[in-house]
C-alpha positions as a Python dict, from the first residue, in 0.01 Angstrom:
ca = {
    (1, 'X'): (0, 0, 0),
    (2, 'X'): (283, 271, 60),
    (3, 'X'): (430, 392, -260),
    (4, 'X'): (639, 660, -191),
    (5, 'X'): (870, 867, 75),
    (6, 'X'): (998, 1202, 27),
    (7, 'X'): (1200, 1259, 300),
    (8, 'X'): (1209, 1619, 490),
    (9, 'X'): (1524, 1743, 578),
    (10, 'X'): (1634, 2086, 815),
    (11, 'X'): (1761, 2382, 643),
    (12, 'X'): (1881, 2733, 725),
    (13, 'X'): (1854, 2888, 389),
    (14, 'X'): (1636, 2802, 116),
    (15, 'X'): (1795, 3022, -128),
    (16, 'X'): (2118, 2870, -23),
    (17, 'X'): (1980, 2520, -55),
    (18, 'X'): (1792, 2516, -350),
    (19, 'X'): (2102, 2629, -515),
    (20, 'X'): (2310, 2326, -372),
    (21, 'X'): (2106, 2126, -458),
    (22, 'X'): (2027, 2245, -840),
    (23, 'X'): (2404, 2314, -922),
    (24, 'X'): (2603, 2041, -762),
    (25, 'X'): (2334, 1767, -767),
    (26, 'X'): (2103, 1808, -1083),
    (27, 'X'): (1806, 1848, -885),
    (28, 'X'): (1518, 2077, -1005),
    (29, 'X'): (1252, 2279, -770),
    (30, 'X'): (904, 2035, -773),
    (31, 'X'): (631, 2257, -831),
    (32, 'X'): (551, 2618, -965),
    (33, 'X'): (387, 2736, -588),
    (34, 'X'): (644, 2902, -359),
    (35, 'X'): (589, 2789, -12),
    (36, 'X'): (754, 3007, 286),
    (37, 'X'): (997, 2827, 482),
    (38, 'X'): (964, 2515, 263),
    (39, 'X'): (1110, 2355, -35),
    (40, 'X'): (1056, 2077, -262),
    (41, 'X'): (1360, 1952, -504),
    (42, 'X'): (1348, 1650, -729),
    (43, 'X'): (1569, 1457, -977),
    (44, 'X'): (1463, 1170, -1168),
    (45, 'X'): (1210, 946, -954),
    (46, 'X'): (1314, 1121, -576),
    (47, 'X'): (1193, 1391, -432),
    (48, 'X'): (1328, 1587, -119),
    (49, 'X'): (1177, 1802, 124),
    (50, 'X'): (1298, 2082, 333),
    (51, 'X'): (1192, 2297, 591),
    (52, 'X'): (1363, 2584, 776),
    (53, 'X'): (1522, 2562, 1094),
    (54, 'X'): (1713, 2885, 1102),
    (55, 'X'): (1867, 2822, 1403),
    (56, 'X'): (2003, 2524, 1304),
    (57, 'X'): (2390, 2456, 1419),
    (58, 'X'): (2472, 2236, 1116),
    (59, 'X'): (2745, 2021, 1360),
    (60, 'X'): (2451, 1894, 1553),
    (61, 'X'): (2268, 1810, 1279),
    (62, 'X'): (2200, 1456, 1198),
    (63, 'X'): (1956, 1441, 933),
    (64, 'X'): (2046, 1171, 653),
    (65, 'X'): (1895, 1009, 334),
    (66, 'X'): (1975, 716, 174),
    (67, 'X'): (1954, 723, -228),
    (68, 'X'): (1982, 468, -432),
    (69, 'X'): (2071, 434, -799),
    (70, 'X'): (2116, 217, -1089),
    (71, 'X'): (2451, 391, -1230),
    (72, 'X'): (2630, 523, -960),
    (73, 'X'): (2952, 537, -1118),
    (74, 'X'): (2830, 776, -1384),
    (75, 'X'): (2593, 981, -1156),
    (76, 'X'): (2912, 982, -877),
    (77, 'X'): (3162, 1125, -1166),
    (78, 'X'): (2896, 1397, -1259),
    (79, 'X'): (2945, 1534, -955),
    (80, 'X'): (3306, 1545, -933),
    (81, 'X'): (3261, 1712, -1275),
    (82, 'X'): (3042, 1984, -1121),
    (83, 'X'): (3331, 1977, -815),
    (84, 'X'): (3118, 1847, -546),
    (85, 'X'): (3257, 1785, -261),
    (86, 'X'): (3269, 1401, -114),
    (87, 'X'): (3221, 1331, 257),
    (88, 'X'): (3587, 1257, 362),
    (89, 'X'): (3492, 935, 525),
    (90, 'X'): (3215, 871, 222),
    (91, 'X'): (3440, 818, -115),
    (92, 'X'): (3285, 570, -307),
    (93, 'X'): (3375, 226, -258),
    (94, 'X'): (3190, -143, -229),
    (95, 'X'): (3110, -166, 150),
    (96, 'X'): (3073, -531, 285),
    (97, 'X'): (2696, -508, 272),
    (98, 'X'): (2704, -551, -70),
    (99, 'X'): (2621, -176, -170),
    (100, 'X'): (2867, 55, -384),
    (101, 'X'): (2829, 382, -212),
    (102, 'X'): (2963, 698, -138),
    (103, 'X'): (2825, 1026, 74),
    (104, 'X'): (2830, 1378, 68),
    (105, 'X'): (2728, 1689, 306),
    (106, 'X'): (2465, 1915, 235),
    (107, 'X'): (2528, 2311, 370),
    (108, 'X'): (2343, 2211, 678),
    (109, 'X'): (2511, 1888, 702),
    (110, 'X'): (2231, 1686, 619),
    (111, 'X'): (2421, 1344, 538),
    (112, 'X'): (2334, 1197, 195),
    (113, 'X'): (2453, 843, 101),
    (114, 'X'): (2395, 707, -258),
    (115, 'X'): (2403, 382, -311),
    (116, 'X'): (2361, 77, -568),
    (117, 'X'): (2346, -303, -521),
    (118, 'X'): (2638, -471, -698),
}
């Protein structure tokens, strides 16, 4: 019966985080209505939800979203084309569950982990 989950993750800025998101990720804003304090972004079947916490102190944060793909070789060199920064502990490798994965931080340091079965 479920069918879908669009996470909602803390921000500080949405002007700030829309643009993270559209120019080192890919994703586009979902919708044409322009909510206060809340954005929508999407790329291919995902969608991801914000809301403002301004007084967010983005070294407590521990919001985190697990992606996954089906070509995350190509979708993990697109970003190092657009110079995204990888999570220092997050490069992509095969971890011993089985997944290939790799993670990166969001300006709020919302943790995001992509991931494909191998």
């Amino acid at each position: 019966m479920l069918t879908d989950i669009h996470p909602k993750l803390p921000m500080r800025d949405k002007g700030i985080t829309r643009e993270f998101y559209s120019n080192q990720l890919g994703f586009k804003v979902f919708g044409s209505a322009e909510y206060e304090g809340y954005l929508m972004m999407e790329k291919d079947q995902i969608q991801i939800h914000f809301f403002e916490f301004k007084d967010l102190k983005p070294k407590q944060n521990y919001g985190q979203v697990y992606i996954r793909t089906n070509n995350i070789d190509k979708f993990y060199n697109s970003l190092l084309e657009r110079q995204t920064e990888i999570h220092p502990n997050g490069k992509l490798e095969v971890k011993p569950w089985g997944q290939k994965e790799f993670s990166i931080l969001d300006p709020d340091s919302n943790l995001l982990t992509f991931g494909q079965n191998i």
